[in-house]
C-alpha positions, 0 to 999 in steps of 0.5 A: 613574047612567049616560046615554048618548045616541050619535047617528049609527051610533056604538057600537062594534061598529058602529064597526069593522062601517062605516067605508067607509061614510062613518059617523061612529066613536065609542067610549066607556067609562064606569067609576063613579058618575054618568056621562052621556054625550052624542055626536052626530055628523053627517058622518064624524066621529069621538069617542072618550070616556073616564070613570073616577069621581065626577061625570063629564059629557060632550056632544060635538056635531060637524056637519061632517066629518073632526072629531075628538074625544078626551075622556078624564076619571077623577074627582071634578067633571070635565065638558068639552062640545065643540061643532065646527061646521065640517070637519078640527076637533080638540079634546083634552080630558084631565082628571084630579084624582087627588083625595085629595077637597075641591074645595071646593063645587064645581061646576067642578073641572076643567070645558071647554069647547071651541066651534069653529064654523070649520074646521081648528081644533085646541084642546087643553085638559090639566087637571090637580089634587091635594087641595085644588083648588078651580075649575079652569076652560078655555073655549076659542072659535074660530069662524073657520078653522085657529086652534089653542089649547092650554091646559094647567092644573096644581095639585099641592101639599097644602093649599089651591090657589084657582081657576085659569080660562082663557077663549079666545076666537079668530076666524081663523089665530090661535095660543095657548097658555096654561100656569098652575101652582100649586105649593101651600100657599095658591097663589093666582088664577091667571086668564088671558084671551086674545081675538085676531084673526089673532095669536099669544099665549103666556101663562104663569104660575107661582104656587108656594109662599105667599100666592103670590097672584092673577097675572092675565094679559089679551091682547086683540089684532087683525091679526098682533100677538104677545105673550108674557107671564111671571109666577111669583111665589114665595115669602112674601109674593109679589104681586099681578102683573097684566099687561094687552096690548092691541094691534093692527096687527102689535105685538109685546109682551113682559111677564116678572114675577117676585116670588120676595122677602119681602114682594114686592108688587104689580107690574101692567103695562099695555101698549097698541100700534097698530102695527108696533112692539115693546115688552119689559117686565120685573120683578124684585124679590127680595128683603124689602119690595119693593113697588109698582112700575107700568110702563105703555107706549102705543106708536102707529106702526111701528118704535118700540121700546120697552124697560122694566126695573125690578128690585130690587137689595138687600134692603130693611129695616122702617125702609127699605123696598124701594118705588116704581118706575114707569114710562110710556113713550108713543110716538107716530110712527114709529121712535121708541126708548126704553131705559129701566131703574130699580132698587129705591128710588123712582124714576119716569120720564115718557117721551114721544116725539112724533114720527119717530126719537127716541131716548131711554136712561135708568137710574136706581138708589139712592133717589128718583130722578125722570125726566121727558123729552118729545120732540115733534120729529124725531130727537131725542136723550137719554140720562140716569143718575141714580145716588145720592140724590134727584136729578131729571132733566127734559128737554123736546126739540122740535127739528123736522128736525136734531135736538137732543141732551142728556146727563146724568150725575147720580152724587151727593146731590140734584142736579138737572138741567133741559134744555129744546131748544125749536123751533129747537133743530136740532143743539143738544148740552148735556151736564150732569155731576154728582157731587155731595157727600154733605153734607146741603144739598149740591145741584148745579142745571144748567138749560140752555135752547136756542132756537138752532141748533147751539149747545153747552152743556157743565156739569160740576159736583162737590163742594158746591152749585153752580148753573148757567143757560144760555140759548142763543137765538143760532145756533152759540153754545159754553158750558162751566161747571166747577164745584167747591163746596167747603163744603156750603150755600155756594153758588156760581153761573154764570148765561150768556145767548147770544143772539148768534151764534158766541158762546164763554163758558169758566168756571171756579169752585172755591171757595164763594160765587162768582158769575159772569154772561156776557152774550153779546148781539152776535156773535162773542165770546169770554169766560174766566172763572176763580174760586177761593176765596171770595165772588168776582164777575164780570160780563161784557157783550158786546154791546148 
């Protein structure tokens, strides 16, 4: 069966007889079963279509002038449909299936369509299959002027496939380009949905190998945003992988996913931006039971800078499996940055940043590890690592103009860690170290609270079930804790309260059981305190 329908003097012997004319050119040629064709032009246009086999359709539709169309199809389910409106408009559509048959059930595989209603729109969708299919389909949408589109999908393999869709849709100077292969034996979805104004995306997914599974990739963005999204997954197992971008106002956004492990999982990222700001977001995990891991980002200002790494760094176990992981960063201001990197096991990080120019570093890795940190103030500063065996950091900063500091260093078993600089705070510092022992009750707990300028509080604790609270609510006060626990469940504490000025408290503990209280009230003190061995107490009160 074959229909040809060719509008606007384009046969091809008229082709060559009437191109000073300002006559529209096409050429076409059919081979095989039930071909049809449709070309209607209307400006000086030109077409030219190629199909080879099997079911093949083809309506091309340009108004304007100076459009092109080239169309090139060889077998089983084909289509393509182009429809160009405006004037200098591209559009190539190659399809080919080299089908040993089965695209199961039809009736995409591949199909297209391009519909470009402005002027000087490129688009160029190359599809491509192998036996086993199944449902390939590219929509692409460019109603205003000189946006471009490449879409470029693949199969090859043996044995099933699934689907792979690609649907674009784009309104002016926008630029995007989306590349899905599956390798197969199973495979898997492969979807992507790209939507922009005035922006550029670049979307690429890769599934490969069993159950490799369903890699959906989304961007929706306005006003000169950037994105780039990575997926593969590969191997037994592989995952889910979903990654979300929705941005506007000149954001840039990077989400690289990879799987490759045994028993790899889900991975999703959800990434949200108002905002002349950057966002890189990458996850690896390759190796057994990897499993859920979640990273989600809203960025809301210019400058702000925001970088998230999860990655998996041994192979898990049936009895110990690889888990966890997520992650959500939130910032609102400007210039604002976040560092933030957690390994395999637990983890989980909250990050808020409120406000103009805070910084925050935070690295967890081993095994139940928690982060909690708020910034709602003004240059602000935190950088926490956390190595070992379900240690938690929380740390609230809301210095408003000079800026508060916090440090904590947690490499141990449980250990905790709380900081809180609260309004006033301005170049207040607290530095917390802990290394705690490996005993089964073996805890180490700092918790330091700053309401006062310029004031210091340094902790350094190690060894068995210490305990440290400071309270800083004077102005240029200076603490520093050492504490070394000796048996495991005995624990030793330092409680300091400074609400005085220009205050100085030095402890010392090694041993169990100690405790000590500093109460600095009025100005200008000084207390040293030094405890070892076992069951000792001291109190000292200065001041009112």
């Amino acid at each position: 069966m074959k229909n040809i329908i060719i509008a606007g003097v384009s046969l091809l012997t008229l082709a060559a007889a009437l191109p000073a004319l300002g006559q529209s050119v096409s050429t076409l040629e059919q081979i095989g079963t039930g071909n049809g064709a449709t070309v209607d032009q209307s400006g000086n246009n030109t077409s030219d279509v190629d199909q080879t086999g099997d079911n093949n359709r083809v309506t091309a539709s340009q108004t304007g002038s100076g459009n092109v169309s080239d169309i090139d199809q060889t077998a089983l389910g084909a289509g393509a449909f182009v429809t160009q409106n405006g004037t200098g408009n591209k559009s190539t559509i190659t399809q080919a299936d080299a089908s040993t048959r089965n695209s199961l059930n039809l009736p995409q595989d591949p199909e297209s369509t391009v519909n470009q209603l402005g002027n000087n729109n490129e688009s160029v969708v190359n599809q491509n299959a192998a036996m086993h299919n199944f449902n390939q389909v590219a929509n692409v949408t460019q109603r205003g002027d000189s946006n471009i589109s490449n879409v470029d999908q693949d199969v090859v393999g043996s044995s099933q496939a699934y689907s792979v869709r690609a649907l674009v849709t784009q309104t002016g100077l926008a630029n995007s380009n989306v590349v899905q292969t599956i390798t197969a034996s199973d495979a898997g979805g492969l979807y992507a949905t790209v939507m922009q104004d005035n922006s550029q995306s670049n979307v690429n997914q890769l599934a490969s190998g069993r159950q490799s599974s369903l890699l959906t990739a989304i961007v929706n963005q306005q006003s000169g945003s950037d994105s780039s999204i990575n997926q593969t997954a590969t191997g037994v197992g592989s995952g889910d992988l979903y990654a979300s971008v929705r941005q506007s106002n000149g954001a840039t956004s990077t989400v690289d996913q990879r799987a490759n492990g045994v028993g790899a999982a889900n991975q999703d990222v959800f990434v949200t931006q108002n905002g002349q700001s950057i966002s890189n977001i990458s996850q690896t995990f390759d190796n057994a039971d990897s499993n859920a891991f979640l990273a989600r980002l809203n960025q809301r200002g210019a400058g702000n800078l925001s970088n998230i790494t999860q990655r998996d760094e041994g192979a898990g176990s049936a009895l110990d499996p690889d888990t966890g992981l997520t992650a959500d960063v939130n910032q609102t201001g400007n210039d604002n940055t976040s560092n933030l990197t957690q390994l395999n096991r637990g983890a989980f990080a909250d990050i808020d940043q409120t406000g103009n120019g805070n910084t925050s570093a935070a690295s967890q890795g081993g095994s139940g590890n928690r982060l909690v940190l708020l910034q709602s103030g003004n240059t602000n500063s935190s950088d926490i690592t956390q190595t070992g065996v379900d240690n938690s950091a929380d740390v609230l900063q809301a210095a408003r103009s000079g800026g508060a500091t916090s440090t904590i260093d947690q490499r141990g078993r449980g250990d905790l860690a709380f900081v809180d600089q609260l309004v006033g705070s301005d170049g207040s510092t607290s530095l917390i170290t802990q290394t705690g022992a490996g005993g089964p009750a073996s805890a180490n707990t700092a918790d330091v609270t700053q309401s006062g300028a310029s004031n210091g509080s340094e902790i350094t604790q190690s060894g068995f079930d210490s305990a440290a609270l400071v309270d800083q609510s004077g102005a240029r006060n200076t603490s520093m804790i050492t504490q070394t626990g000796t048996v495991d469940g005995l624990e030793s504490t330092v409680k300091v309260t400074q609400s005085g000025s220009d205050n100085e408290s030095t402890i010392l503990q090694n041993g169990s059981l100690n405790a000590a209280t500093v109460t600095q009230s009025s100005d200008n003190n000084l207390s040293n305190i030094t405890q070892t061995g076992t069951g000792g107490t001291v109190t000292v009160t200065q001041g009112m």
